[in-house]
C-alpha positions as CSV (number, residue, x, y, z in Angstrom):
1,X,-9.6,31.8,21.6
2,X,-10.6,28.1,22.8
3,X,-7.8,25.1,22.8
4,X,-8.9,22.4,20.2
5,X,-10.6,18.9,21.9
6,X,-8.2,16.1,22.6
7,X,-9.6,12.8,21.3
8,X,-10.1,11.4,24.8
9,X,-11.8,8.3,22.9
10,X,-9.5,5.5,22.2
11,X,-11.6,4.7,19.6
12,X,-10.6,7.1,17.5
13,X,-7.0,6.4,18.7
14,X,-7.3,2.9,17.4
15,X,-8.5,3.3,14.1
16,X,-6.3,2.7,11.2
17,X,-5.6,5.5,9.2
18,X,-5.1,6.8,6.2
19,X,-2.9,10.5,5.5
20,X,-3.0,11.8,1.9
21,X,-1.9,15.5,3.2
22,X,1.3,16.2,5.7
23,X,3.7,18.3,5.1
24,X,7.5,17.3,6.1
25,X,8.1,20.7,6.6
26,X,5.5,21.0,9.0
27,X,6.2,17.9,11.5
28,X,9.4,18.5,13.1
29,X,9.6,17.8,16.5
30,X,10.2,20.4,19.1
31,X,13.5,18.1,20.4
32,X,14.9,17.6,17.3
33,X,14.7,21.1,16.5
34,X,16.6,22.0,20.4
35,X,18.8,19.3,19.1
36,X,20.0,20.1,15.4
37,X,19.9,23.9,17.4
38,X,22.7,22.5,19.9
39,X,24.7,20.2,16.9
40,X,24.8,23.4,14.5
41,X,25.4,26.3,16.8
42,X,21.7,27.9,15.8
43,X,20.6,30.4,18.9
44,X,17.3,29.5,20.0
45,X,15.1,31.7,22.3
46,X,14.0,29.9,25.8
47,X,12.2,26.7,24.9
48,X,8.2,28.2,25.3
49,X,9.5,31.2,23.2
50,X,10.5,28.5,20.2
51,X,7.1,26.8,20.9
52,X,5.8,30.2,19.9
53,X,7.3,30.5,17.2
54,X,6.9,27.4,15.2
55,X,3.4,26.1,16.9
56,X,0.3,27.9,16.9
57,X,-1.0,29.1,20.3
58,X,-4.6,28.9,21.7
59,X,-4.0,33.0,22.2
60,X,-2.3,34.0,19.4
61,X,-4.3,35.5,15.8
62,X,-5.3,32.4,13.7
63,X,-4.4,33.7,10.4
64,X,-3.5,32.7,7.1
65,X,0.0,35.3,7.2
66,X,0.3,34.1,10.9
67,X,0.4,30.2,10.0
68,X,2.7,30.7,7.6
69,X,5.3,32.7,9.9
70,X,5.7,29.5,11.2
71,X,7.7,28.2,8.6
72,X,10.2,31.1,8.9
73,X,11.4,29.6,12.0
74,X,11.6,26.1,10.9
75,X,13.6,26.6,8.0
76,X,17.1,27.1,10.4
77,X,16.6,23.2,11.0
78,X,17.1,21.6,7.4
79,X,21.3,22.1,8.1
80,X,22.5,18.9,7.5
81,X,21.7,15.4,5.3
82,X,21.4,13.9,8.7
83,X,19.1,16.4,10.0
84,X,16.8,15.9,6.8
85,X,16.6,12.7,7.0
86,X,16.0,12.7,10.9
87,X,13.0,14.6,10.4
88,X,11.6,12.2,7.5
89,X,11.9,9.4,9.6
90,X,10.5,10.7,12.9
91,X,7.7,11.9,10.5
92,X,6.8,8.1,9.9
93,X,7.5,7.1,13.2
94,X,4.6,9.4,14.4
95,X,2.2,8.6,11.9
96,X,2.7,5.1,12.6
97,X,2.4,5.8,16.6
98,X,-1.3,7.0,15.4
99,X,-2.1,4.1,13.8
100,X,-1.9,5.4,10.4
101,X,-1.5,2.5,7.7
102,X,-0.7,4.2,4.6
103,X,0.9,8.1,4.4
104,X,1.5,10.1,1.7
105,X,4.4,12.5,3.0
106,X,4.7,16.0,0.9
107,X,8.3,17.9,1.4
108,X,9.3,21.1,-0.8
109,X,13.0,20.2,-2.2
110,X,13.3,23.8,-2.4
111,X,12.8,25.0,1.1
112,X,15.2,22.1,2.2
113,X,18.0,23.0,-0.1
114,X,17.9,26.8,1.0
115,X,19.3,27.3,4.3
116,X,23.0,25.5,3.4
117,X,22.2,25.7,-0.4
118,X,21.9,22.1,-0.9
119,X,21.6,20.3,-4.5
120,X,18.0,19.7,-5.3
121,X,19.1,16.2,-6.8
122,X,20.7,15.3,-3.1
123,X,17.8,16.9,-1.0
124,X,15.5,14.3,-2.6
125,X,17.8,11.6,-2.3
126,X,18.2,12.4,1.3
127,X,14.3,12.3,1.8
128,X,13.9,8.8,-0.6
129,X,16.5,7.2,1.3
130,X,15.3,8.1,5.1
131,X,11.5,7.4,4.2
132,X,12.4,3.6,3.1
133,X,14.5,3.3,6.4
134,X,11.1,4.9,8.0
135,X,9.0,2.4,6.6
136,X,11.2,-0.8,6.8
137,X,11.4,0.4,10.7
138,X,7.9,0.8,11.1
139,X,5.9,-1.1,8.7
140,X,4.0,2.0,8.0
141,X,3.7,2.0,4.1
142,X,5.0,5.3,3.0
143,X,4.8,7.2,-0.4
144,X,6.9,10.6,-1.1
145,X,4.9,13.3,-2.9
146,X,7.6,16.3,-4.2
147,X,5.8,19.8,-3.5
148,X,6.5,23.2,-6.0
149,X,4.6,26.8,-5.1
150,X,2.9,28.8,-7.9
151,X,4.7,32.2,-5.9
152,X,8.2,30.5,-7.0
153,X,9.9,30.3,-10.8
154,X,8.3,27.7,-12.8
155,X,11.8,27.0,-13.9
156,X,12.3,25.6,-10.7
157,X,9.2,23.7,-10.8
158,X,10.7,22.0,-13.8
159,X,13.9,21.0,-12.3
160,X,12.1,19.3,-9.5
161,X,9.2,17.3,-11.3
162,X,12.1,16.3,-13.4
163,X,14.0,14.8,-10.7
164,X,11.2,13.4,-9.2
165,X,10.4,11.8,-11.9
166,X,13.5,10.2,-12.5
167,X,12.6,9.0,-8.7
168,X,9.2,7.0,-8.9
169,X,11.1,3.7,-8.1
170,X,12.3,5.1,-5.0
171,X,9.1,6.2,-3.5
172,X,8.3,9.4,-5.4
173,X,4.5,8.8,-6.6
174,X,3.1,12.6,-7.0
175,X,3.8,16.1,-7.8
176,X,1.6,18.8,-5.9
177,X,1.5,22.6,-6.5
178,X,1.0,24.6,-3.5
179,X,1.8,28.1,-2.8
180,X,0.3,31.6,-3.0
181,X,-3.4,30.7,-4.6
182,X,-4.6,34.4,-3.9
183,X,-1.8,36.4,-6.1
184,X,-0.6,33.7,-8.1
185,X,-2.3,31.5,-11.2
186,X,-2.0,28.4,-11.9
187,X,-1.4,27.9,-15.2
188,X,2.2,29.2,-15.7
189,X,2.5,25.2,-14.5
190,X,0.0,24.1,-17.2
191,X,3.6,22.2,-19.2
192,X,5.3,21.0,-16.6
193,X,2.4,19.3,-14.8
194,X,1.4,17.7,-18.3
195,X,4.6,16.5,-18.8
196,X,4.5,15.1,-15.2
197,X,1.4,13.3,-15.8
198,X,2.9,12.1,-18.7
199,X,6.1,10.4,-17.1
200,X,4.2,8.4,-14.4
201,X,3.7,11.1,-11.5
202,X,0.5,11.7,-10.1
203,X,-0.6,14.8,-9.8
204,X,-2.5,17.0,-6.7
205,X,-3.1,20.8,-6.3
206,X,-3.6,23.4,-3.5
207,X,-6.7,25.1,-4.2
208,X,-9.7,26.7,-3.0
209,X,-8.6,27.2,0.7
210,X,-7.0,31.1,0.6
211,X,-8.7,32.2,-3.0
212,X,-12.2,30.4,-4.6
213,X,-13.6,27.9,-6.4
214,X,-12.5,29.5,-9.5
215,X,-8.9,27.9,-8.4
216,X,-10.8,24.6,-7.9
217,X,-11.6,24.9,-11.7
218,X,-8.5,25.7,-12.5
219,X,-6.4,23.2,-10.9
220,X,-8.7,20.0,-12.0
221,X,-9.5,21.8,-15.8
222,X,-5.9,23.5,-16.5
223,X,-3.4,22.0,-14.4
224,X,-5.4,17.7,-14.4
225,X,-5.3,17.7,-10.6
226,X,-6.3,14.5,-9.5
227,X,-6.9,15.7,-6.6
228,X,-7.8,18.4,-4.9
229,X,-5.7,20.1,-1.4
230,X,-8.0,21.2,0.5
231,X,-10.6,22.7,-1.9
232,X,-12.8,24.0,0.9
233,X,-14.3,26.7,-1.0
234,X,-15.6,25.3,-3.4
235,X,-19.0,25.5,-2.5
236,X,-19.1,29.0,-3.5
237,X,-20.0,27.5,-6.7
238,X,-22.6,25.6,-7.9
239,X,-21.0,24.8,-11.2
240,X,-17.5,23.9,-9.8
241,X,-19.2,21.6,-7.2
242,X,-21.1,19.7,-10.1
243,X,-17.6,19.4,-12.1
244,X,-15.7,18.0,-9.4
245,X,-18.4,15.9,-7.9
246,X,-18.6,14.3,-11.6
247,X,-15.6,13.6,-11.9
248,X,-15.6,11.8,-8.2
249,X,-12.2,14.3,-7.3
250,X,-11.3,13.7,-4.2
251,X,-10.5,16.9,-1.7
252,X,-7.7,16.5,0.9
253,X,-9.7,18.6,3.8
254,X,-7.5,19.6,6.7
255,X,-10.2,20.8,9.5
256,X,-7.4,22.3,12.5
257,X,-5.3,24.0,9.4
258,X,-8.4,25.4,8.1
259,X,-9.2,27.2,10.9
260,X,-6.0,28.2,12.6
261,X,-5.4,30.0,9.1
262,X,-8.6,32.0,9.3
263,X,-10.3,30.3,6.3
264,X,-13.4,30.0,9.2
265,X,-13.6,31.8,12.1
266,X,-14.7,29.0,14.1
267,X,-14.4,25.1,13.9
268,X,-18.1,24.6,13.8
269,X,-18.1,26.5,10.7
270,X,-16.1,24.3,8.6
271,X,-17.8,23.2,5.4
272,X,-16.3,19.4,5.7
273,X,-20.3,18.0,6.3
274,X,-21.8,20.3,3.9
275,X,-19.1,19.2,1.5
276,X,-19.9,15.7,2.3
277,X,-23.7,16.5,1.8
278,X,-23.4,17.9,-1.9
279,X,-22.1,14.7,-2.8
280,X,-18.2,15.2,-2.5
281,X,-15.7,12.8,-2.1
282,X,-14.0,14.2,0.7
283,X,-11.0,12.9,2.6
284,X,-9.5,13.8,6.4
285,X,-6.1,14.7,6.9
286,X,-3.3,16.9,9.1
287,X,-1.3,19.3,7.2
288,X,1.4,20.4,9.6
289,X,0.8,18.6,13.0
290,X,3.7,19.9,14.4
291,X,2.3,23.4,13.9
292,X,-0.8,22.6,14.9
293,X,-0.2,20.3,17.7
294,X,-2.3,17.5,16.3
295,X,-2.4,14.3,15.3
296,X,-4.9,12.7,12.6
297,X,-6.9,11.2,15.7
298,X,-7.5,14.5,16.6
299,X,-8.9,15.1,13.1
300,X,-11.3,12.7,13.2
301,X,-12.3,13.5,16.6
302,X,-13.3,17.0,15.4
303,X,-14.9,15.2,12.4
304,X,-17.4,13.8,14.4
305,X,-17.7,15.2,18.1
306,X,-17.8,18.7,16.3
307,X,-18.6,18.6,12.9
308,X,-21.3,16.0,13.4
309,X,-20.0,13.0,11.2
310,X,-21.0,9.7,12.4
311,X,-19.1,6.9,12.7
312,X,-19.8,5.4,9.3
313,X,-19.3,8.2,7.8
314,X,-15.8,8.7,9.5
315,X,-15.4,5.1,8.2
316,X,-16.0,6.3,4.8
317,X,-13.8,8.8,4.5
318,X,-11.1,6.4,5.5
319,X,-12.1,4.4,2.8
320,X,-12.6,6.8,0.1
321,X,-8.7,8.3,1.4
322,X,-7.4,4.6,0.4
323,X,-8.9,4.6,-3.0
324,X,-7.8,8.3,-3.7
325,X,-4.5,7.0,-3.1
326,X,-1.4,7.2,-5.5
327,X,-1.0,4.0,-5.9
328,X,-1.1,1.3,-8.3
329,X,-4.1,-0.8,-8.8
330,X,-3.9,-3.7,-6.7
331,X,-1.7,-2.4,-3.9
332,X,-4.8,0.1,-3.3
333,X,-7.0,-2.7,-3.6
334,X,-5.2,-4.4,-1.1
335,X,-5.3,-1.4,1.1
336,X,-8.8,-1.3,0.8
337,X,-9.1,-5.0,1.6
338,X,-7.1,-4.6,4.8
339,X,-9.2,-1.3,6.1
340,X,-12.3,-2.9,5.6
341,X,-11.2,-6.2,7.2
342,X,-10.0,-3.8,10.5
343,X,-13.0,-1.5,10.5
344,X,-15.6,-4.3,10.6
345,X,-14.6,-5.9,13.7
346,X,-14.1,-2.0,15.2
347,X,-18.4,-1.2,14.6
């Protein structure tokens, strides 16, 4: 199986960016992981075995089940407060080494808590507090968006969109549902995402990538996703394609993820300009770079020297991330003001 392109273009190094879609979970750094390893007494295999283990190889099956082992490994490193919040702040400082402007950062309170058992209430604390020493430190605007999966009790669902509730002045903007989409429905959530919408919290769903577009009705007509994660098959139908490109939802399209977890056998087969082409607002973002080795300059590399996207669209998409972004009125505005200002003089 071929390596992914580098972007070997500084342009597409340079441009300011905009992340909607990365998981904390899925950023760690392979030193930091040898590191909290060495603090906490965790046995690691040889450093290319670990590498293995919580990156996905050029030879290894690019799977949905085989992505997702990747996370088995990475949940020995959330041991410690300090380790938590090391790994939110390195988060930032990487995004802001790629010259992304705004991030929306997702983390799962509930796979943080579970390797030492951790109070939710403290776990999220832990993250609010390291992401504002992440921005002060880089400038990188940051927003904290509190993730819950549909395979998981809904009870603790609750507990979590209540405390991140309780946490909007502290960075908290969004609630997202991710999780098992093939096995598990929606709408056991349908309360406690109304309730969210209701206190303040925005709200985006994982959808459409493992099951179809049925889940893309689902999430925006049952659960009032304002946005849509991932949502890359929902051109299987022409009816859900119509709804959601009525209603201007955007879609939070992760190209590298997409393919390393066997949605499309090959890159060139991703839907992201056919979505594009049937008149959706589609937006370009990482998922787990750590797992996949990538950064979002490599994403819009593949946008374009793959995929076909020109540079205005690429522009566009950057654009259209800004205003799908959670946050109030004229701070997106002035997002949007800044972009254009940057990409102008940038062609």
């Amino acid at each position: 199986m071929s390596s992914l392109p580098a972007p070997t273009d500084t342009f597409f190094v340079q441009l300011p960016k905009v992340e909607l879609h990365r998981h904390l979970e899925g950023t760690l750094r392979l030193k930091t992981m040898l590191d909290i390893a060495r603090t906490h007494g965790i046995t690691l295999p040889m450093e290319q075995h670990l590498r293995a283990l919580v990156q996905m190889q050029p030879d290894e099956p690019f799977t949905f089940s085989n992505f997702l082992s990747k996370f088995q490994t990475l949940r020995l490193f959330y041991r410690s407060p300090e380790a938590i919040a090391r790994v939110t702040r390195e988060a930032i400082e990487d995004a802001a080494r790629d010259q992304v402007v705004y991030l929306e950062l997702r983390f799962t309170p509930v796979a943080l808590s579970r390797a030492e058992d951790f109070p939710l209430a403290d776990v999220m604390d832990w993250v609010c507090d390291a992401a504002r020493e992440g921005e002060q430190a880089t400038g990188l605007t940051t927003r904290l968006i509190a993730s819950v999966n549909r395979h998981e009790n809904p009870s603790l669902a609750e507990k979590v969109a209540r405390l991140a509730a309780e946490r909007q002045s502290r960075g908290i903007c969004g609630l997202d549902l991710a999780g098992n989409e093939v096995e598990f429905s929606a709408r056991p959530f349908m309360g406690i995402f109304r309730e969210a919408r209701e206190s303040g919290l925005h709200i985006t769903v994982h959808a459409g990538e493992w099951r179809g577009a049925d889940n893309v009705r689902e999430a925006i007509e049952d659960i009032g996703a304002e946005r849509i994660a991932h949502g890359v098959r929902v051109l299987e139908d022409p009816e859900v394609v119509a709804l959601a490109r009525d209603l201007g939802t955007p879609f939070e399209v992760c190209i590298t993820s997409n393919y390393q977890t066997g949605v499309f056998p090959t890159l060139r087969q991703h839907p992201l300009l056919s979505m594009l082409n049937q008149g959706l607002n589609v937006t370009i973002n990482t998922d787990d770079p750590s797992i996949s080795q990538i950064t979002l300059s490599n994403e819009y590399c593949l946008a374009c020297q793959e995929l076909g996207l020109t540079t205005a669209q690429l522009h566009g998409r950057i654009l259209a991330a800004a205003q799908a972004a959670f946050l109030a009125e004229d701070d997106r505005r002035a997002l949007i003001e800044r972009l254009e200002q940057v990409l102008a003089t940038q062609g």
